[in-house]
KELUM-190376 format. One record per residue: chain; x, y, z of N, C-alpha, C in turn; residue number from 1. Coordinates in Angstrom, 3 decimals. Each point is the difference from the previous one (the first is absolute). Layout:
(atom A (X Y Z) (X Y Z) (X Y Z) NUM)
...
***
This chain:
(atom A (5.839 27.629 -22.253) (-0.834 -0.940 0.736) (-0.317 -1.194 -0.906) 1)
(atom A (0.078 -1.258 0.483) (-0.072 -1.496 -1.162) (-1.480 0.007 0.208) 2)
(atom A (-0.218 -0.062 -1.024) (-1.602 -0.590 -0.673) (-0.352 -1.357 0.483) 3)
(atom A (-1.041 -0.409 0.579) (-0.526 -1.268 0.544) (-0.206 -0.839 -1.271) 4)
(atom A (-0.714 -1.154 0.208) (-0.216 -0.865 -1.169) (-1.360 -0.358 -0.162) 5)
(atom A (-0.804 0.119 -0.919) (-1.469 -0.088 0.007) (-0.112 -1.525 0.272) 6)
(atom A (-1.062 -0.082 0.109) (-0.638 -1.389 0.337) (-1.958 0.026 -0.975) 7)
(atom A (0.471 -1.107 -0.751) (-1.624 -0.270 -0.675) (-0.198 -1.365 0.332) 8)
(atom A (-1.039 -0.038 0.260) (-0.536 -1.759 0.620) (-0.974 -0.340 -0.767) 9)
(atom A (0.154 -1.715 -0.449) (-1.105 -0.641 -0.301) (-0.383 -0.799 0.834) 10)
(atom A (-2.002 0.460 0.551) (-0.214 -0.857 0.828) (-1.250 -1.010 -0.239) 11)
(atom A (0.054 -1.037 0.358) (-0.974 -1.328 -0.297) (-1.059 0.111 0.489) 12)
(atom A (-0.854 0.003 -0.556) (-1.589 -0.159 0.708) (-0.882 -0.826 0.039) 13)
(atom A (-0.559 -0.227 0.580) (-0.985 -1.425 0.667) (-0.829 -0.632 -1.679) 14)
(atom A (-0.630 1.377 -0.193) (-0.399 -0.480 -1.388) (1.146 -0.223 -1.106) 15)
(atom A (0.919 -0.231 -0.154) (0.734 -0.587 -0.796) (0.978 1.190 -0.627) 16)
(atom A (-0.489 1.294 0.170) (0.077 1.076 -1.121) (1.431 0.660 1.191) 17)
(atom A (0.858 0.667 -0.959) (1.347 0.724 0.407) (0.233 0.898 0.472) 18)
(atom A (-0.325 1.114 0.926) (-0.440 1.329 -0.104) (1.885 0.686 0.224) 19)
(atom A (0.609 0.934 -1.515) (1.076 0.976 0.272) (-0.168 1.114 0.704) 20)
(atom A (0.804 0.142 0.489) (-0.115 1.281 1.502) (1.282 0.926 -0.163) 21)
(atom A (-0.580 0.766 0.094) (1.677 1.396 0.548) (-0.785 0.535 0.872) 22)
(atom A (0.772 0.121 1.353) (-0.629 0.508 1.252) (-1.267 -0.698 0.511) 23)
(atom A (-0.976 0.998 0.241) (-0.976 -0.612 0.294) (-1.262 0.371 -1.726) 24)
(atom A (0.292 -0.023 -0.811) (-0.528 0.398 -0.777) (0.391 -1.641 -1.435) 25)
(atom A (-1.178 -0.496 -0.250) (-0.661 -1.139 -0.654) (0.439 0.793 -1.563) 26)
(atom A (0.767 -0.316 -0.902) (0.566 0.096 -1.488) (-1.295 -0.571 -0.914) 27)
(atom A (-0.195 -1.552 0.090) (-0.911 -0.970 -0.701) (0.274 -1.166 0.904) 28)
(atom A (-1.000 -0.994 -0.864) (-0.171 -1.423 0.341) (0.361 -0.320 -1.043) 29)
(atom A (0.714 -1.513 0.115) (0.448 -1.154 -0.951) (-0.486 -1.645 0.333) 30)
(atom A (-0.502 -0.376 -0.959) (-0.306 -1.366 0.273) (0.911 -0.816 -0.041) 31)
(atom A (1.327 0.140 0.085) (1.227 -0.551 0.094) (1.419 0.657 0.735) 32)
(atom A (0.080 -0.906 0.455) (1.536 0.230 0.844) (1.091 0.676 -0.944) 33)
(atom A (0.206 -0.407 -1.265) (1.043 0.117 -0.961) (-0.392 1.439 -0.877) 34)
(atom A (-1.504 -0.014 -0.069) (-0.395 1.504 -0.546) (0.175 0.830 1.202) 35)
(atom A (-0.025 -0.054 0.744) (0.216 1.069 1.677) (1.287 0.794 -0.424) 36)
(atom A (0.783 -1.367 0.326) (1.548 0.339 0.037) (0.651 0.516 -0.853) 37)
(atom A (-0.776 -0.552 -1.586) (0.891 0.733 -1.187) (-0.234 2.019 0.002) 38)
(atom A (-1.982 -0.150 0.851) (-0.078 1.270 -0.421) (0.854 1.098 1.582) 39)
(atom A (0.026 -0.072 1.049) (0.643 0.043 0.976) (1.358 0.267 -0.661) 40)
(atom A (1.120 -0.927 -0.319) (1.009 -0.072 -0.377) (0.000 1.514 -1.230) 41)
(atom A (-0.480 -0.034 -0.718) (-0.378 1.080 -0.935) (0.198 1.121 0.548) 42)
(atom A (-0.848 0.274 0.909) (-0.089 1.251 1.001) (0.924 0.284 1.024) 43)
(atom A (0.411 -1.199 0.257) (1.138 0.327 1.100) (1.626 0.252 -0.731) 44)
(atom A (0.268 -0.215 -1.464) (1.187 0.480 -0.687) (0.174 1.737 -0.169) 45)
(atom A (-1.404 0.455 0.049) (0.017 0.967 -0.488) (-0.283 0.868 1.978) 46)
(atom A (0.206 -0.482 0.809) (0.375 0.533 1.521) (1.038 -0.356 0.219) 47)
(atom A (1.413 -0.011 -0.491) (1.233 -1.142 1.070) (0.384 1.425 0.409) 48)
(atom A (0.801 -0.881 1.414) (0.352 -1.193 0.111) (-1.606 -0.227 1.019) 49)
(atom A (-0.739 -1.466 -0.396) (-1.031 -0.420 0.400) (0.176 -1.277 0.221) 50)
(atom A (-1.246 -0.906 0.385) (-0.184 -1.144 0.159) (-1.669 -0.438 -0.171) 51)
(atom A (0.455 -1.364 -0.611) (-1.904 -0.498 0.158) (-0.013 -1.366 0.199) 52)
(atom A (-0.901 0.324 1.523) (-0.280 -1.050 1.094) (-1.193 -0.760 -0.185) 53)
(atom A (-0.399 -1.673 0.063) (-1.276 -0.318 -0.119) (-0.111 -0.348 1.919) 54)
(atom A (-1.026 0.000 -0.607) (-0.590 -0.299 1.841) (-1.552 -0.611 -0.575) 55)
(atom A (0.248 -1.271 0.970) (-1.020 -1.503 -0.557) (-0.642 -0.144 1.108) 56)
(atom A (-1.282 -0.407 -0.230) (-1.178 -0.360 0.614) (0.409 -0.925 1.395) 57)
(atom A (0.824 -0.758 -0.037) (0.253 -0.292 1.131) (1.196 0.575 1.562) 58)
(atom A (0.332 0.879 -0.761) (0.843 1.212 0.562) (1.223 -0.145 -0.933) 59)
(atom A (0.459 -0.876 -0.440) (1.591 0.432 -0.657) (0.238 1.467 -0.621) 60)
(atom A (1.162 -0.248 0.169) (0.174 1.570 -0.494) (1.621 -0.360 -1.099) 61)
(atom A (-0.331 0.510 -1.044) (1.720 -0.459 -0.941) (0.356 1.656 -0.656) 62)
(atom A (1.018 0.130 -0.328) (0.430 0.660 -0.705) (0.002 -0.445 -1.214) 63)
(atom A (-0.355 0.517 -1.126) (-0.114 -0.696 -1.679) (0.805 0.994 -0.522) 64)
(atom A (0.924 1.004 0.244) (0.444 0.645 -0.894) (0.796 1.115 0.470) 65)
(atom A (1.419 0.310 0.488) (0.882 0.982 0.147) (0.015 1.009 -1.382) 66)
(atom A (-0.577 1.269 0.247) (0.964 0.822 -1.180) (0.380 1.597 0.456) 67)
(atom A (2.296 -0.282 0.193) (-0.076 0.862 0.245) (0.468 1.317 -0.873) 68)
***
């Protein structure tokens, strides 16, 4: 049976601050977009094959990172 692909999201918040997510369950906050992603990215090498998605305050939604 093929293994699905995780998904970790960084998402933007009104107050400025980053909140990382797996599932419905909150990792930390980052006061930066680039600290989110580096720590996200971190965590998601060590789940492949994964991915980490930001999703922005005004709805966008991007993919920042294939790893399979």
């Amino acid at each position: 049976m093929a293994q699905g692909r995780w998904f970790f999201r960084v998402i933007e918040r009104g107050n400025g601050v980053w909140t990382c997510r797996r599932g419905r369950h909150d990792l930390d906050h980052h006061d930066s977009l680039q600290e989110a992603l580096e720590h996200m990215t971190s965590v998601a090498v060590q789940h492949r094959p994964s991915e980490v998605v930001v999703h922005y305050l005004h709805g966008g939604v991007e993919s920042a990172a294939i790893l399979p």
